[in-house]
DSSP file (Angstrom, degrees, kcal/mol; ACC not computed):
  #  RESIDUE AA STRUCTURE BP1 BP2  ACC     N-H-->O    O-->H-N    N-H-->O    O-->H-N    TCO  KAPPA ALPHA  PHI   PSI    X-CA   Y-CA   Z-CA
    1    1 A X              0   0    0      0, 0.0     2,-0.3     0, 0.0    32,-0.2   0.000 360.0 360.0 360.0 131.0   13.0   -2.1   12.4
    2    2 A X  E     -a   33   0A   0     30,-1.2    32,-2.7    77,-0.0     2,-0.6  -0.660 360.0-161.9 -76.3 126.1    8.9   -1.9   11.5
    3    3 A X  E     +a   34   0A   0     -2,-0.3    78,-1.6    30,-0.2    77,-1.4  -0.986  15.7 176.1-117.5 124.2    7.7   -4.2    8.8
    4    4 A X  E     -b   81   0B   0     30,-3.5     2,-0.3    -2,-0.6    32,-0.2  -0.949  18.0-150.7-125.4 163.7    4.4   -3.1    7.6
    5    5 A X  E     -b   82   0B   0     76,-2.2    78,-1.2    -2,-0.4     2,-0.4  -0.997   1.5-157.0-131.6 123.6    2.5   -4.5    4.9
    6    6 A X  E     -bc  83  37B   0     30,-0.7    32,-1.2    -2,-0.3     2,-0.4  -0.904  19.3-167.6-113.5 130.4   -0.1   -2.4    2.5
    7    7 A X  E     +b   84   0B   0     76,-3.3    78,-0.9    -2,-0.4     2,-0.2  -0.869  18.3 156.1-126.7 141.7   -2.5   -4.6    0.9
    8    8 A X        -     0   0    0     30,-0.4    32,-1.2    -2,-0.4    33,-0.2  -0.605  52.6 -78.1-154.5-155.6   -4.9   -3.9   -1.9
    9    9 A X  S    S+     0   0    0     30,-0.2    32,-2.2    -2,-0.2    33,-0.6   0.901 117.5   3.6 -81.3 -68.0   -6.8   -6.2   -4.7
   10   10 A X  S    S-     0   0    0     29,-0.2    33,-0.4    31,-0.2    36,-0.2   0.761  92.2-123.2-101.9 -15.2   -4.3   -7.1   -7.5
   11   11 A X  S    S+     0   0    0     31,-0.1    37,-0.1    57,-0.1    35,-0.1   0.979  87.0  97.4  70.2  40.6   -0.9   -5.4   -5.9
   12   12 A X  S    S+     0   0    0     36,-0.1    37,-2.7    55,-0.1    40,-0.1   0.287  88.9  12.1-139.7   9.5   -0.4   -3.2   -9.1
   13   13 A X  S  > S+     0   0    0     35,-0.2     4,-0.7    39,-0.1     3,-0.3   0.259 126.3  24.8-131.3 -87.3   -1.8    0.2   -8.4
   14   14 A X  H >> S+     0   0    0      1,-0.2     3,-0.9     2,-0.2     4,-0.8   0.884 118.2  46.9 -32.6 -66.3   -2.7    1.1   -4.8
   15   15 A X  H 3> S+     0   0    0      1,-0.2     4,-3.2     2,-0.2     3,-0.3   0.814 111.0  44.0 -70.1 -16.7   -0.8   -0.9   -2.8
   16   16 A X  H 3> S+     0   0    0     -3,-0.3     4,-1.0     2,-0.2    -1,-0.2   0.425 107.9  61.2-100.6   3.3    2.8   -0.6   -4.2
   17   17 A X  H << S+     0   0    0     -3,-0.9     4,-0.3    -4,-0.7    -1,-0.2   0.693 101.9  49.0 -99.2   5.0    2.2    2.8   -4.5
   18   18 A X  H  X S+     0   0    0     -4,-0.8     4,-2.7    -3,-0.3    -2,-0.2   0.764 112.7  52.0 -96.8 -55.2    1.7    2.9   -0.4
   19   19 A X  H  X S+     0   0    0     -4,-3.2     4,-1.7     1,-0.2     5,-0.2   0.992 113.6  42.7 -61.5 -57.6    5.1    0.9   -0.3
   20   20 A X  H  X S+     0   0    0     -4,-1.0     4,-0.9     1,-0.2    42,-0.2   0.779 120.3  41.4 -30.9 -44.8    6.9    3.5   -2.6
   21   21 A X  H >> S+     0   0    0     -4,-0.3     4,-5.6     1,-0.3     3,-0.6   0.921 116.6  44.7 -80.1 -47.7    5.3    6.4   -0.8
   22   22 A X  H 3X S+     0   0    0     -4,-2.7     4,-2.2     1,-0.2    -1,-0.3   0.772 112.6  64.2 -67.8 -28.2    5.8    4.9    3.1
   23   23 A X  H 3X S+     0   0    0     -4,-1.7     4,-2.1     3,-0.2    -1,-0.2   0.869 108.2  38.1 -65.9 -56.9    9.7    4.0    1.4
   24   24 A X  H <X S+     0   0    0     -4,-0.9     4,-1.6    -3,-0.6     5,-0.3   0.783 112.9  49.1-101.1 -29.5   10.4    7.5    1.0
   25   25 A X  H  X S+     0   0    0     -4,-5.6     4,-2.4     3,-0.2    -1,-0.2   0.953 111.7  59.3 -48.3 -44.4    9.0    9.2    4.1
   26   26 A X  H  <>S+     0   0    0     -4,-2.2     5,-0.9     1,-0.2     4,-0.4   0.982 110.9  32.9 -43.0 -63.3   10.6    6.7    5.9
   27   27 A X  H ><5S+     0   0    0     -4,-2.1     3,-0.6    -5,-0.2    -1,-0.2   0.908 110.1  59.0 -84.9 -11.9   13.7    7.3    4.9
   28   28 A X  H 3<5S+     0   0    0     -4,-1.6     2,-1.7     1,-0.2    -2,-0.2   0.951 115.9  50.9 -70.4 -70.0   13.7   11.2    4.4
   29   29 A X  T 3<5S-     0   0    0     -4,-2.4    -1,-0.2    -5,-0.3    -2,-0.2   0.345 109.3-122.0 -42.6   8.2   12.6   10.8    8.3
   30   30 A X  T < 5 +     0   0    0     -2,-1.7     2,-0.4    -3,-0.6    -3,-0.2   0.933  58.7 154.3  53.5  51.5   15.1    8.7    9.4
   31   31 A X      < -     0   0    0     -5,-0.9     2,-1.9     2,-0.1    -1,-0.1  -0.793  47.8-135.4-110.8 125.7   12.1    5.8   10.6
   32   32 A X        +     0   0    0     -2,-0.4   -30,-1.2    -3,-0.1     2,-0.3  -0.604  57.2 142.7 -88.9 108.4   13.6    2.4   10.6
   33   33 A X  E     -a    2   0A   0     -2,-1.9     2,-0.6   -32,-0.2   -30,-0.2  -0.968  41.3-153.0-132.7 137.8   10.3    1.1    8.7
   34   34 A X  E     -a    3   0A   0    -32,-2.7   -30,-3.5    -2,-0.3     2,-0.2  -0.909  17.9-157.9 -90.6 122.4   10.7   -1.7    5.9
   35   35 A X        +     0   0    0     -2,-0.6     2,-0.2   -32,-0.2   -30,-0.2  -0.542  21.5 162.8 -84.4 159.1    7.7   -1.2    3.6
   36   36 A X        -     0   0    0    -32,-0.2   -30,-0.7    -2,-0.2     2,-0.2  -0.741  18.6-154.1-175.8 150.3    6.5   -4.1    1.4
   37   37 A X  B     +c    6   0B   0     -2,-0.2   -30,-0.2   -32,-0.2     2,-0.2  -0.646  12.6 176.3-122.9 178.3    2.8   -4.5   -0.5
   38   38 A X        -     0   0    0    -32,-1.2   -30,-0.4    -2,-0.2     2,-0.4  -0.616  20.6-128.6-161.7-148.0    1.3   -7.4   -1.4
   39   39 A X        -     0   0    0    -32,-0.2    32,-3.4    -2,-0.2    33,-0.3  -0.888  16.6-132.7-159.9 151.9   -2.9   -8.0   -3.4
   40   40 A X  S    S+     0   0    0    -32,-1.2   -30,-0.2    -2,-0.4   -31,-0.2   0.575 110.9  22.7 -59.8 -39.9   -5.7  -10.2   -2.2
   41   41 A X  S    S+     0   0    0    -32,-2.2   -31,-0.2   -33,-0.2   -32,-0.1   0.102  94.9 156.5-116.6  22.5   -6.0  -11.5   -6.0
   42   42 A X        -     0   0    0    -33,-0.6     2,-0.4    27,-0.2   -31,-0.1  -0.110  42.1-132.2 -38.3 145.9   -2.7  -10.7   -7.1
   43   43 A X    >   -     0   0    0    -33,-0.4     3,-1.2    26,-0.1     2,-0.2  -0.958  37.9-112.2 -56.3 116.3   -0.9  -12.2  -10.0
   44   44 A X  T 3  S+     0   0    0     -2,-0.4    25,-0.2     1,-0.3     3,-0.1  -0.478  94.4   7.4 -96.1 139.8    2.2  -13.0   -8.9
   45   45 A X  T 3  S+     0   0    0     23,-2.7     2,-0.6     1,-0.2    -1,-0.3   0.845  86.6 147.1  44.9  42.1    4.9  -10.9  -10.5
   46   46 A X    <   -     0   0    0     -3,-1.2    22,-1.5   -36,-0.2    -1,-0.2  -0.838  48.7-108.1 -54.8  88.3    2.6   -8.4  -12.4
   47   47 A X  B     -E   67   0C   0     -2,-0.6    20,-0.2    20,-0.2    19,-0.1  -0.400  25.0-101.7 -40.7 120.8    3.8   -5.1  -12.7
   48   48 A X        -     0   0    0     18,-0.6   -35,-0.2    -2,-0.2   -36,-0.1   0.255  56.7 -91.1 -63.6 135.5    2.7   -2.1  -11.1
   49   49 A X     >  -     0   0    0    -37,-2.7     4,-1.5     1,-0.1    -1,-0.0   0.000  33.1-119.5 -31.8 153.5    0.3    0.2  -13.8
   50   50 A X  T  4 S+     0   0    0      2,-0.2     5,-0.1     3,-0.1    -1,-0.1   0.973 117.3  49.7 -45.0 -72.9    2.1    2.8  -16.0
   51   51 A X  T >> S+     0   0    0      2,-0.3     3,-1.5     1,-0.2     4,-1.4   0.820 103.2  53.1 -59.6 -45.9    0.2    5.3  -14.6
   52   52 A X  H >> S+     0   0    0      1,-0.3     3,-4.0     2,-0.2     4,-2.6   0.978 115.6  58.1 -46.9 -56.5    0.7    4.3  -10.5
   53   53 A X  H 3< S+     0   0    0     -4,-1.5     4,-0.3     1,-0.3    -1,-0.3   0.350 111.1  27.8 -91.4  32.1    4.2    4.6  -11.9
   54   54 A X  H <4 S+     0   0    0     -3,-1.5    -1,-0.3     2,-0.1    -2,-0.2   0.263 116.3  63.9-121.2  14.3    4.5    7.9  -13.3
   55   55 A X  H X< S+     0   0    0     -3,-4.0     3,-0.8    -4,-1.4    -2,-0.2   0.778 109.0  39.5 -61.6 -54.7    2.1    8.9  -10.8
   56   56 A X  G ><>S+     0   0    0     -4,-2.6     5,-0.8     1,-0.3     3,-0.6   0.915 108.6  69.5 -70.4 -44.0    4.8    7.9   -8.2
   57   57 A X  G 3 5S+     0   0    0     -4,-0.3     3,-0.4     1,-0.3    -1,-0.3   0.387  83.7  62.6 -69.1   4.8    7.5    9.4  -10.3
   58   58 A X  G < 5S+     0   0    0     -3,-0.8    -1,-0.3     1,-0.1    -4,-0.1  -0.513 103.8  46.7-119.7  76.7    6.8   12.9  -10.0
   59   59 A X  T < 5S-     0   0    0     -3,-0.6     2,-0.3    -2,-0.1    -2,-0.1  -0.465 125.9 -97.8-129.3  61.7    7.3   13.2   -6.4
   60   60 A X  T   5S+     0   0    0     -3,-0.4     2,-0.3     1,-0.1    -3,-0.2   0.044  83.5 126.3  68.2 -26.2   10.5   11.2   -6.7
   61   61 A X      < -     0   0    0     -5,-0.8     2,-0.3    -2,-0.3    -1,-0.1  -0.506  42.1-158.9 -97.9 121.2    9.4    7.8   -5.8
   62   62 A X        +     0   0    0     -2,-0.3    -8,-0.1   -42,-0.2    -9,-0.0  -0.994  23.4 160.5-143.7 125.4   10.1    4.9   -8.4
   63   63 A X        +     0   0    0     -2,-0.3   -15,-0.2   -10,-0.1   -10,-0.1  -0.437  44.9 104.0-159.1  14.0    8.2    2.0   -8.1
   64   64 A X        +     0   0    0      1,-0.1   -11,-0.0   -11,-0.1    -2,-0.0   0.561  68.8  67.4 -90.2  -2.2    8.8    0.7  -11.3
   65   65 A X  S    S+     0   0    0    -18,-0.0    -1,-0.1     2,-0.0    -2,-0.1   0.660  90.4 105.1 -89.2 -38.0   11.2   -2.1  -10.1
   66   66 A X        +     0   0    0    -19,-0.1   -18,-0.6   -50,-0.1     2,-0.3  -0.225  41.9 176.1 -50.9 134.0    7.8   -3.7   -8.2
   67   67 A X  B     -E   47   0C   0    -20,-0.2   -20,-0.2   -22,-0.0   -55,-0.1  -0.991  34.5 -85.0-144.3 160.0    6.0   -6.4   -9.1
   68   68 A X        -     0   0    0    -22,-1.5   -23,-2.7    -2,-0.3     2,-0.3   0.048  28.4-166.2 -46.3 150.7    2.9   -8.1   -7.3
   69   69 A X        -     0   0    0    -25,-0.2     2,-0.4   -59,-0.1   -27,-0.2  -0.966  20.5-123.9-133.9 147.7    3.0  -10.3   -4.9
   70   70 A X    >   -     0   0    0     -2,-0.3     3,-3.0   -32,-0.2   -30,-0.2  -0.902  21.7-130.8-106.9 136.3   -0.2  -12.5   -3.7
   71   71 A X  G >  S+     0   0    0    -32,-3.4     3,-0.7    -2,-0.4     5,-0.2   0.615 101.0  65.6 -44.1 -20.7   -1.2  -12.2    0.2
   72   72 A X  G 3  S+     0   0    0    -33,-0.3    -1,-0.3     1,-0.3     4,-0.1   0.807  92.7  56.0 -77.2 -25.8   -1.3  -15.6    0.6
   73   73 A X  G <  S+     0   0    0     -3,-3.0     2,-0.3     2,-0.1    -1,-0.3   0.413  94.0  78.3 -84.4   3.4    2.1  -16.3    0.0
   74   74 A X  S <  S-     0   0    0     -3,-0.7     2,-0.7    -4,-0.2   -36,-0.0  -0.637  83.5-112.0-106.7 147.2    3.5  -13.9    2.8
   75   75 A X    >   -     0   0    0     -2,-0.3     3,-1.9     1,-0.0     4,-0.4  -0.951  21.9-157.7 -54.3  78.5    3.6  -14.7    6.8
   76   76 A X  T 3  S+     0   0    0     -2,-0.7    23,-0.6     1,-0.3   -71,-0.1   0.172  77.9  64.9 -39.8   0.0    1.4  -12.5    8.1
   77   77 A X  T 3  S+     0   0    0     21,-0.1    -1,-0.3     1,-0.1    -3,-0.0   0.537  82.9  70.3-110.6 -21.3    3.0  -12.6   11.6
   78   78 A X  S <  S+     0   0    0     -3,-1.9     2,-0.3     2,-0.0    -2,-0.2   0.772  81.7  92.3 -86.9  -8.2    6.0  -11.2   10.9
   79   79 A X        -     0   0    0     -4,-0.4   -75,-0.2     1,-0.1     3,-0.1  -0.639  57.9-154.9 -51.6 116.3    4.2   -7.3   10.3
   80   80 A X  S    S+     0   0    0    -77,-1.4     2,-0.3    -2,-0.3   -76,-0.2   0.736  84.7   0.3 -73.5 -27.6    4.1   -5.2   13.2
   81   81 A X  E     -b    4   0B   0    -78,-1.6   -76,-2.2    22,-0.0     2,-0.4  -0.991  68.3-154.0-144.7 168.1    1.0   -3.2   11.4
   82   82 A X  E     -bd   5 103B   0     20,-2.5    22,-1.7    -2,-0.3     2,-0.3  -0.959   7.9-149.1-145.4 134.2   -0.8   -4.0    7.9
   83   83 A X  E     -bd   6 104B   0    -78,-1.2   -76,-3.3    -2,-0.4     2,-0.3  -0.774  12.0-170.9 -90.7 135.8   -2.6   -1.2    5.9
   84   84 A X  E     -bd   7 105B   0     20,-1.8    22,-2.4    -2,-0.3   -76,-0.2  -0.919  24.0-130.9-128.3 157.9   -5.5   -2.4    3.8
   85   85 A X  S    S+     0   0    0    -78,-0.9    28,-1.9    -2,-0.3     2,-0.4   0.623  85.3  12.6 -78.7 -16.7   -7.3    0.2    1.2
   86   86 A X  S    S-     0   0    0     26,-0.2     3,-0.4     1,-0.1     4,-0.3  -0.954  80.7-101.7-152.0 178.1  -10.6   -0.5    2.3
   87   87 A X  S  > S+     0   0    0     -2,-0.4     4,-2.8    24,-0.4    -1,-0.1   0.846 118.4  61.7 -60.2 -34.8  -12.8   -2.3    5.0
   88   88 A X  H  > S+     0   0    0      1,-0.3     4,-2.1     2,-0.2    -1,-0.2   0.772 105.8  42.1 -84.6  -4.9  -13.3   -5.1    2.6
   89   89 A X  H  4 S+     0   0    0     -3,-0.4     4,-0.4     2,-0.2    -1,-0.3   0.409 108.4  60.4 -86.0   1.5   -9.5   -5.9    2.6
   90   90 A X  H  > S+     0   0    0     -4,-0.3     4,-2.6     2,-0.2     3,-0.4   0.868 110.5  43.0 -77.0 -52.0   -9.3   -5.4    6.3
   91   91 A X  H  X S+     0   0    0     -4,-2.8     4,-2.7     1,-0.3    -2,-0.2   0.967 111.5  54.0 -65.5 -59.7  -12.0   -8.4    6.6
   92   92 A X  H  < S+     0   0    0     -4,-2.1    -1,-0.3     2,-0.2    -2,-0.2   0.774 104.7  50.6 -58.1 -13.8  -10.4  -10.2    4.3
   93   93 A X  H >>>S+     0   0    0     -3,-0.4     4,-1.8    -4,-0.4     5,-1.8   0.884 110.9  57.3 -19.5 -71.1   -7.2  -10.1    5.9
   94   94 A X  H 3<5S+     0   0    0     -4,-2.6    -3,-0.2     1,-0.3    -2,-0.2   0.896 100.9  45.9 -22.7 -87.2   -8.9  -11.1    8.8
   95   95 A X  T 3<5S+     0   0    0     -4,-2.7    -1,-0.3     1,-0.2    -2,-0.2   0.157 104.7  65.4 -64.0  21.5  -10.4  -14.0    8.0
   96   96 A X  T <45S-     0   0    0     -3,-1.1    -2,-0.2    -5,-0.1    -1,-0.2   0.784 128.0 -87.7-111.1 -76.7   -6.9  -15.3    6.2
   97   97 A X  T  <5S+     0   0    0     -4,-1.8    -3,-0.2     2,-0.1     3,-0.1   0.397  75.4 156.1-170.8 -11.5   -5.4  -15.2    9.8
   98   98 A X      < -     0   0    0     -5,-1.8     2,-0.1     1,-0.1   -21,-0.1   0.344  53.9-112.9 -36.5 150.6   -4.3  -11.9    9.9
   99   99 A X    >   -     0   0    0    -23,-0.6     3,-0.6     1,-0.1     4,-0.3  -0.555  29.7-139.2 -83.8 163.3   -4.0  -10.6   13.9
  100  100 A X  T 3  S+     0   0    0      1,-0.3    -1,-0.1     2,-0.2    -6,-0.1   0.156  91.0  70.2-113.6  33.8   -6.9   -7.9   13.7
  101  101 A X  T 3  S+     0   0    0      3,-0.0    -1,-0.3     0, 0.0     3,-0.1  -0.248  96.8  43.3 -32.0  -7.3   -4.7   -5.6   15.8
  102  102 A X  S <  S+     0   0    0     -3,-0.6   -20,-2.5     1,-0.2     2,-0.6   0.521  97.7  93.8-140.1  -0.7   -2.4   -4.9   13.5
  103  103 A X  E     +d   82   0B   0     -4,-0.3     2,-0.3   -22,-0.2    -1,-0.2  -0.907  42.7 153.4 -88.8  94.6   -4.8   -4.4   10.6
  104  104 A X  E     -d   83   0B   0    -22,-1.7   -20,-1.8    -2,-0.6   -18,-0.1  -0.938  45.0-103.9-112.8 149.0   -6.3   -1.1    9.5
  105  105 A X  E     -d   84   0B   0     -2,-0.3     2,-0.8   -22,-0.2   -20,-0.2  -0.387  35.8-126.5 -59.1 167.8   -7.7    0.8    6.4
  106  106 A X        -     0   0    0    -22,-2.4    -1,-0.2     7,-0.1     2,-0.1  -0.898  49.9-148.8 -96.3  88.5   -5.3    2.8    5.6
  107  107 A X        +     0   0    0     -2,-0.8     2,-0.1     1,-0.1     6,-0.1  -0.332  33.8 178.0-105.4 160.6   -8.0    5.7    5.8
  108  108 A X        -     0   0    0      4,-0.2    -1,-0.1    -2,-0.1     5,-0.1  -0.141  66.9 -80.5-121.6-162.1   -8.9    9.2    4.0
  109  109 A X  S    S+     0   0    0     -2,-0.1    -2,-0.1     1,-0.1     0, 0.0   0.737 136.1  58.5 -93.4  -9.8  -12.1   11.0    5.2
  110  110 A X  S    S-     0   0    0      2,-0.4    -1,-0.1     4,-0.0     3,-0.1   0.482 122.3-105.9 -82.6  -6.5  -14.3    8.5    2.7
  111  111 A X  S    S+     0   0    0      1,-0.3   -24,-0.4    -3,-0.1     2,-0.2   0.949  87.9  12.2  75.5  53.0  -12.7    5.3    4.8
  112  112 A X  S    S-     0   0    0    -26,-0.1     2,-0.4    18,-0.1    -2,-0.4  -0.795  95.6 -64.3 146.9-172.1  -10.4    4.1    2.5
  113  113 A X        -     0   0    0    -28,-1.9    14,-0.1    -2,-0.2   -99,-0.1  -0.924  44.8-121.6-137.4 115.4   -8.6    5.0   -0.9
  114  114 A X        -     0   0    0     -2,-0.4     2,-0.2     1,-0.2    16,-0.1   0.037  32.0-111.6-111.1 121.8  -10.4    5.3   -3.7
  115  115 A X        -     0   0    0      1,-0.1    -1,-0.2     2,-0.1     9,-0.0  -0.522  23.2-176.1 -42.6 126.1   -9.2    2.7   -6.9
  116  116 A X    >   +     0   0    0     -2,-0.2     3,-2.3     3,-0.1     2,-0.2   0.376  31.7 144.9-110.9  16.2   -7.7    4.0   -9.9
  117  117 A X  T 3  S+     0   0    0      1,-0.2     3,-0.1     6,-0.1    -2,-0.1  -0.224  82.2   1.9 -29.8  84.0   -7.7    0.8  -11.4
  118  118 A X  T 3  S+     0   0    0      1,-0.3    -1,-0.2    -2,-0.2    -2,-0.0   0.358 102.7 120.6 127.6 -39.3   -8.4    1.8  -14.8
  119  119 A X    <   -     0   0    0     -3,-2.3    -1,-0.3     1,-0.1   -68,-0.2  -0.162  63.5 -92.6 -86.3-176.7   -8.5    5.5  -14.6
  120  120 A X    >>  -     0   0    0     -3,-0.1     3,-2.8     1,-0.1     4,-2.1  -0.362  45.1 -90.0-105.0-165.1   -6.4    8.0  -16.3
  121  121 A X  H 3> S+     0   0    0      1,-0.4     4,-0.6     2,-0.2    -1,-0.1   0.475 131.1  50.7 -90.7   7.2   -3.4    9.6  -15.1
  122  122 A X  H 3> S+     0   0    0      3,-0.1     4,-0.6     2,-0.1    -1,-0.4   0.546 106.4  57.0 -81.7 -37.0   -5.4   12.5  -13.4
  123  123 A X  H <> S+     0   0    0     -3,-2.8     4,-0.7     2,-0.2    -2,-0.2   0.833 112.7  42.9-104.9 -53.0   -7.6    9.5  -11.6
  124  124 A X  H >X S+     0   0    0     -4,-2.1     4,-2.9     1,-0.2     3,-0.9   0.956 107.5  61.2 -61.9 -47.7   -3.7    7.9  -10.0
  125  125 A X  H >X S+     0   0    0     -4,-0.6     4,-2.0     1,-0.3     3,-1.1   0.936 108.2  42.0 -55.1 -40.7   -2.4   11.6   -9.0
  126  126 A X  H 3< S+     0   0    0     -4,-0.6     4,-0.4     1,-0.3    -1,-0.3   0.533 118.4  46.4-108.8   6.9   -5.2   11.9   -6.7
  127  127 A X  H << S+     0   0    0     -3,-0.9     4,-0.4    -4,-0.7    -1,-0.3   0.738 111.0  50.0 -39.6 -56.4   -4.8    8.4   -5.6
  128  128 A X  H XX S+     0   0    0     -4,-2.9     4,-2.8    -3,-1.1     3,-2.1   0.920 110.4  51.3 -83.1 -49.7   -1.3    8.8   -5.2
  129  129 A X  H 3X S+     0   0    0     -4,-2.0     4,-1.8     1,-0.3     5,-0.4   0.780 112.2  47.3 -67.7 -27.6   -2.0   11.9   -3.1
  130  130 A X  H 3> S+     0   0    0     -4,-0.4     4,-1.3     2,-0.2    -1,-0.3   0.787 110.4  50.6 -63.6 -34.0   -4.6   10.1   -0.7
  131  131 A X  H <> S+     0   0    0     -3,-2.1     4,-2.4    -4,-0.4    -2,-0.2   0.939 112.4  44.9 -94.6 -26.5   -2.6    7.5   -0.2
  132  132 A X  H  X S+     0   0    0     -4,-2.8     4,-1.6     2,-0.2    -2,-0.2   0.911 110.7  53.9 -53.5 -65.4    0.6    9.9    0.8
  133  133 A X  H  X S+     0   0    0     -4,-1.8     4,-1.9     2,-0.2    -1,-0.2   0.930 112.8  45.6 -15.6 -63.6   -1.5   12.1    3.1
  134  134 A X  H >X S+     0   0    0     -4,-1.3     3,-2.5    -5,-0.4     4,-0.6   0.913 112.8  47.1 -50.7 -70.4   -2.6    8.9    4.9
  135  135 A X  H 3X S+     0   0    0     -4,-2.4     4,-1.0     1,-0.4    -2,-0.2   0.874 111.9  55.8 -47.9 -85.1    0.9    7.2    5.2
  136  136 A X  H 3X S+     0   0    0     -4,-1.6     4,-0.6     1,-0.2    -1,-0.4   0.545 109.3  39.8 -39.8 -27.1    1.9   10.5    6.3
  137  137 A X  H X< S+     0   0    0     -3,-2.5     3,-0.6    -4,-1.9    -2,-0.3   0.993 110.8  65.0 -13.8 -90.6   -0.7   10.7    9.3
  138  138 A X  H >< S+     0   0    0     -4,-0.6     3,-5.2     1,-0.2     4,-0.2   0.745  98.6  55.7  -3.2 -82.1    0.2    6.9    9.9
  139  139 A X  H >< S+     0   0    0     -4,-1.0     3,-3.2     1,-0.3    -1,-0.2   0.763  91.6  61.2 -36.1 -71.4    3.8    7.7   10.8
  140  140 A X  T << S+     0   0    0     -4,-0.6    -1,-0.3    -3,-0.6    -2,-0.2   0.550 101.8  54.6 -37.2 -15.8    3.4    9.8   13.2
  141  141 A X  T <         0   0    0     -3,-5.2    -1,-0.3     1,-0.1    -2,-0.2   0.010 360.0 360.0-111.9  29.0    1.4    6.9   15.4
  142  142 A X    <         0   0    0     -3,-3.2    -2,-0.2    -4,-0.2    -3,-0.1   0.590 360.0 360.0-122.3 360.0    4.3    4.3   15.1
């Protein structure tokens, strides 16, 4: 079994929509991968946006049962890879203790996945779709 970890600022839009997504490729692929997300500033036990989750919920993926988690609180040695949404949560990572081998954005063709922190529910679908395109990439190299 793969533990990966997808890491993003607060662990209520991006990244737990990266665990949903990576949840259900996995397992329509038969991958033994345990997903799990986590924020750099998180609140801990925040709920995931409205929007991430009816983003996630029309293409099956329910993500409404999530709540944040903060990075800090997590063992960072037991993930065989960790996806960050951008360069500057790969560096922070980093400098937290993270191995910097096992860290990478989780990347699009801009280097990263665009926030939708905020946006409306047009601004999450194409979120949601970035971050599923990547994940789906991703897989195929574990």
């Amino acid at each position: 079994m793969r533990n990966i970890l997808f890491v993003c600022t607060g662990n209520t839009c991006r990244s737990p929509m990266a665990q949903g997504i990576c949840e259900k490729l996995a397992f329509d692929q038969r991958l033994p991968i345990m997903a799990q997300s986590a924020g750099l500033s998180a609140t801990t036990g925040a709920p995931v946006s409205a929007n991430a989750v009816a983003a996630c919920r029309e293409i099956g993926v329910d993500i409404s049962r999530y709540r944040a988690t903060d990075v800090q609180s997590l063992d960072l040695s037991k993930f065989d890879a960790i996806y960050t949404m951008s360069v500057h949560h790969k560096a922070a990572l980093i400098s937290l203790g993270a191995n910097p081998y096992k860290v990478s954005v989780l990347a699009t063709e801009d280097g990263g996945i665009s926030d939708p922190y905020g946006g409306d529910i047009d601004v999450y679908r194409r979120c949601r779709d970035e971050i599923y395109n990547a994940i789906e990439s991703s897989l195929k190299e574990l």
